[in-house]
MMTF fields as JSON, N, C-alpha, C and O atoms, coordinates in Angstrom:
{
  "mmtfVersion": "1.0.0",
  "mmtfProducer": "UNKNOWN",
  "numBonds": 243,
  "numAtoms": 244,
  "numGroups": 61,
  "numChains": 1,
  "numModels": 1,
  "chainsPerModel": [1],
  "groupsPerChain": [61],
  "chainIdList": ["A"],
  "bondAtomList": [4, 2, 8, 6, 12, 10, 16, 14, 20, 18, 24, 22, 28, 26, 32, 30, 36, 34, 40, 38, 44, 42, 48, 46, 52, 50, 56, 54, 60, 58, 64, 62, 68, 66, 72, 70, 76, 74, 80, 78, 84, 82, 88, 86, 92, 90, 96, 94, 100, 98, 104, 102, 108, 106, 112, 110, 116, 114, 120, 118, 124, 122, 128, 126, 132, 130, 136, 134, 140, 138, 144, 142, 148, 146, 152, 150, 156, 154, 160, 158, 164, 162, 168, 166, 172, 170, 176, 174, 180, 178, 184, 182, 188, 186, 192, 190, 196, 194, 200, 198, 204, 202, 208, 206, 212, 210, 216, 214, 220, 218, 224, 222, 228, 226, 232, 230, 236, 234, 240, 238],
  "bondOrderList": [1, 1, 1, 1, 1, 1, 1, 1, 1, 1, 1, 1, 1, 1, 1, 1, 1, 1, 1, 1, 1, 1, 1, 1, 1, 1, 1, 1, 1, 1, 1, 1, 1, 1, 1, 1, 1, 1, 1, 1, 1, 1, 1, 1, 1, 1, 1, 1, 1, 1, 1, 1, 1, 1, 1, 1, 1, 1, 1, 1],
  "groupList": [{"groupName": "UNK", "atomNameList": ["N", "CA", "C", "O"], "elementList": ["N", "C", "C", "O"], "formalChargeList": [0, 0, 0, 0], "bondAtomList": [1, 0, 2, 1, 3, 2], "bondOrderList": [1, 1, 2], "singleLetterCode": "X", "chemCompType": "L-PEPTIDE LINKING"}],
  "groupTypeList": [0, 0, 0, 0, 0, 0, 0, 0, 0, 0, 0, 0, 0, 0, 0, 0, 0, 0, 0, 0, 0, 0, 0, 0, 0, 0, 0, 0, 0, 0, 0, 0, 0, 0, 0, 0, 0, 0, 0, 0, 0, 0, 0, 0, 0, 0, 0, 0, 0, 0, 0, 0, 0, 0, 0, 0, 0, 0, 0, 0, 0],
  "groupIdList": [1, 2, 3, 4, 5, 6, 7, 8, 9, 10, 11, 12, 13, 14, 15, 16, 17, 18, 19, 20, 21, 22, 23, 24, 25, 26, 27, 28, 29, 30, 31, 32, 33, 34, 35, 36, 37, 38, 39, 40, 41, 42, 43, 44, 45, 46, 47, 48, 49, 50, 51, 52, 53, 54, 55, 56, 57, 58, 59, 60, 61],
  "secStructList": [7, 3, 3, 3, 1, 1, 7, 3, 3, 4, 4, 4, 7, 7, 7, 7, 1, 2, 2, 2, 2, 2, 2, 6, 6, 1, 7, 7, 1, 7, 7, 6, 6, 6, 2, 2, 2, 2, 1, 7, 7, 7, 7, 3, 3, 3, 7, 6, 6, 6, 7, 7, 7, 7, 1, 1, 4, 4, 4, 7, 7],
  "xCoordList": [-0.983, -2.4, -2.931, -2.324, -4.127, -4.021, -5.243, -5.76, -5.363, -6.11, -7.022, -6.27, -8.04, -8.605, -9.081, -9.413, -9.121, -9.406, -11.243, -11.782, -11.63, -12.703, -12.943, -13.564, -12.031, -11.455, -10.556, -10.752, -9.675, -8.585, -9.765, -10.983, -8.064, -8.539, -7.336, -6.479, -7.845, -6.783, -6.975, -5.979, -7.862, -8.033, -7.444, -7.715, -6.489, -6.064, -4.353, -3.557, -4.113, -2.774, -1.838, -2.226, -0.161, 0.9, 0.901, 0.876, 0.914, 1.446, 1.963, 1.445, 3.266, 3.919, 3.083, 2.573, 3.16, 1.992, 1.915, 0.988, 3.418, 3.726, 2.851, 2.099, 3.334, 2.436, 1.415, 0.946, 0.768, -0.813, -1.462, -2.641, -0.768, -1.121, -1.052, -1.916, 0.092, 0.405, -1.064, -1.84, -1.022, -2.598, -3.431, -3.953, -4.111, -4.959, -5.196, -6.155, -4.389, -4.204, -5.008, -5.793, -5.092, -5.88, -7.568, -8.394, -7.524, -8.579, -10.254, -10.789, -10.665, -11.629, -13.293, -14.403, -12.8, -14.207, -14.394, -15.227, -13.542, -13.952, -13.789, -12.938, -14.784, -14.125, -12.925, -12.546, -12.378, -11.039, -10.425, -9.264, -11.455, -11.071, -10.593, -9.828, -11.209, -10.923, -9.478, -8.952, -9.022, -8.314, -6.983, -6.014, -7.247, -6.12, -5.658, -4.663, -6.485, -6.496, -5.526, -4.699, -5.942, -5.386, -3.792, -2.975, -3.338, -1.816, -1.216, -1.86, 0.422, 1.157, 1.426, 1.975, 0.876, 0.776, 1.216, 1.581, 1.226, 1.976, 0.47, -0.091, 0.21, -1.018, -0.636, 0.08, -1.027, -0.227, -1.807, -2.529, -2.051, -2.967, -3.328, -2.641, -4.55, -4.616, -5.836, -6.499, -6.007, -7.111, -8.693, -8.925, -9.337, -11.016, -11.599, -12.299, -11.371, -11.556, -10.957, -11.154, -9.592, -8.795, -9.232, -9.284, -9.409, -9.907, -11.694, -11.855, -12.304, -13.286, -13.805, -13.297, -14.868, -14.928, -16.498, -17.447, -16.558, -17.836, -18.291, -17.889, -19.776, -20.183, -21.333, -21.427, -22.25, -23.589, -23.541, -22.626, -24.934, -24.543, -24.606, -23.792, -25.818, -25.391, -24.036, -24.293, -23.445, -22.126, -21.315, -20.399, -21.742, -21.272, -22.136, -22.036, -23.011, -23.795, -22.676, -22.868],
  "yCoordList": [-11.307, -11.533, -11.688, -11.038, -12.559, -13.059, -11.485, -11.065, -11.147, -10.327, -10.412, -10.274, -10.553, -10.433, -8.962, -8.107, -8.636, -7.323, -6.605, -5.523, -7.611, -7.208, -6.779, -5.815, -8.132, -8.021, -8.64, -9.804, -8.623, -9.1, -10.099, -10.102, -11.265, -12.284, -12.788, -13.673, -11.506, -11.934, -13.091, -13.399, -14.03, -14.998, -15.963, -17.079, -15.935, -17.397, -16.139, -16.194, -15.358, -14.811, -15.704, -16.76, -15.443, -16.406, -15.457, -14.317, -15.403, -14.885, -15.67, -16.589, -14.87, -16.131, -15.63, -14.538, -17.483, -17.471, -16.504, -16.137, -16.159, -15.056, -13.544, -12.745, -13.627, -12.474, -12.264, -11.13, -13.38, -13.448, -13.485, -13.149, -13.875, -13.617, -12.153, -11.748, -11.197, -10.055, -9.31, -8.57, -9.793, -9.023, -9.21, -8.128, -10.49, -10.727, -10.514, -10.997, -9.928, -9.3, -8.508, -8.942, -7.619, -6.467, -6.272, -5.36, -7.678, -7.829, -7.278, -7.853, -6.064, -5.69, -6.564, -6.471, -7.187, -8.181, -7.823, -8.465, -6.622, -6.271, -7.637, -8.515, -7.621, -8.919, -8.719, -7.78, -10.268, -10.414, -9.967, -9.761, -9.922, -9.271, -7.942, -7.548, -7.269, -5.855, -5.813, -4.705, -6.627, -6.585, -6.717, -5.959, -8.444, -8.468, -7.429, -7.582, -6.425, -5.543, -4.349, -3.728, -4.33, -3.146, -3.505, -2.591, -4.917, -5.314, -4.826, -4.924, -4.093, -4.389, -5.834, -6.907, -5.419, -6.976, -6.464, -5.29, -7.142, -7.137, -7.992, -9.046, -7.091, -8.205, -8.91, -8.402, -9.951, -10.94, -11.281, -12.245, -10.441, -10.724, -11.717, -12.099, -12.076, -13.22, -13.256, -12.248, -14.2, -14.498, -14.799, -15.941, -14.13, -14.426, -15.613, -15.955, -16.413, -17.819, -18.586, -19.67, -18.312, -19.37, -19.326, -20.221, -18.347, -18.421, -17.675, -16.504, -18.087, -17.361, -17.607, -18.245, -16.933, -16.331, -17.26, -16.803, -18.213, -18.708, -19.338, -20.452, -18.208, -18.212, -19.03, -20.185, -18.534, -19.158, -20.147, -20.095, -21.031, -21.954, -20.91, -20.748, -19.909, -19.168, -18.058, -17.05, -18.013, -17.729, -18.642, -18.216, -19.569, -20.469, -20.504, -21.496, -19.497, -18.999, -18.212, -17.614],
  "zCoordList": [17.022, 17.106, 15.681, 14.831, 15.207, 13.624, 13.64, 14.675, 12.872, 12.22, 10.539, 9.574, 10.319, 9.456, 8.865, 9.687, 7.372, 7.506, 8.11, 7.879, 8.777, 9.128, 10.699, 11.148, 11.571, 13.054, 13.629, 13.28, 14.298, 14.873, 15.751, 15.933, 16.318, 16.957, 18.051, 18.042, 19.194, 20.117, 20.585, 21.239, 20.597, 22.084, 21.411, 21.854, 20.183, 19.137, 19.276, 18.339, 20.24, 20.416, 20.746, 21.245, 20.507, 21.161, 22.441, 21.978, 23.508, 24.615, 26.023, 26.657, 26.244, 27.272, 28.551, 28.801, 29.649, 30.581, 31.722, 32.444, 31.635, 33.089, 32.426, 32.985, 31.096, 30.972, 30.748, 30.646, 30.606, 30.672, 31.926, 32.036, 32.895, 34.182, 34.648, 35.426, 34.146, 34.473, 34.093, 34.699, 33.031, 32.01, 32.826, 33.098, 33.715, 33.837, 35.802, 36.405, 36.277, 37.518, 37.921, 38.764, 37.663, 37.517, 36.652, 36.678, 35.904, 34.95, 35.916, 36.865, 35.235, 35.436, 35.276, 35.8, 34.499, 33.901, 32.479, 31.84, 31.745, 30.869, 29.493, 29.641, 28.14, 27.856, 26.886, 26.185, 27.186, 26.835, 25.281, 24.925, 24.676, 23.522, 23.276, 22.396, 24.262, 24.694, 25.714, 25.811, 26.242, 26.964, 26.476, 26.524, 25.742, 24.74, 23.606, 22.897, 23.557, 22.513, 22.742, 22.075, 23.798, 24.799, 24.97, 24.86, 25.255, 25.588, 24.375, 23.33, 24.374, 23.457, 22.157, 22.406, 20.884, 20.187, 18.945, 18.878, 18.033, 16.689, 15.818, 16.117, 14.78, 13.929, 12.798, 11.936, 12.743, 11.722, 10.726, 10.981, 9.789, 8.975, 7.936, 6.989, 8.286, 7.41, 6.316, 6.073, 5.841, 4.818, 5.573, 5.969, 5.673, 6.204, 6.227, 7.18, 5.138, 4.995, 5.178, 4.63, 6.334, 6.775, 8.548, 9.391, 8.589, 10.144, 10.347, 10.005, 10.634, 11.472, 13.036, 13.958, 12.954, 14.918, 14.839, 14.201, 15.367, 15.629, 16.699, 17.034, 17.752, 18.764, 18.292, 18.708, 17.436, 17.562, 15.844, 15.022, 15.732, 14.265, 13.445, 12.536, 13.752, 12.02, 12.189, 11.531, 12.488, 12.376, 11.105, 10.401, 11.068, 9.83, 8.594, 7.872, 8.25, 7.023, 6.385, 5.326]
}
């Protein structure tokens, strides 16, 4: 899962599809960030300015 030192970024995870289905069986509604968080993962940290998380435009300020 890539990780920045500010927050991880499961939903950009490698995970194979059977087991994403396994994960997602039982899926409460809770969101997926929380969920993916929760699965067994390995964090592969990176640089802040190579990846960011952007929902709304100022997210890119």
């Amino acid at each position: 899962m890539p990780a920045d030192p500010e927050r991880a970024h499961p939903l950009l995870s490698l995970i194979r599809p059977t087991e994403l289905l396994k994960l997602l069986e039982d899926w409460k509604g809770t969101p997926l960030h929380q969920t993916f968080a929760n699965y067994p993962h390995t964090l592969l940290m990176i640089d802040s300015a190579t990846l960011r998380n952007v929902n709304q435009p100022s997210d890119l300020d």
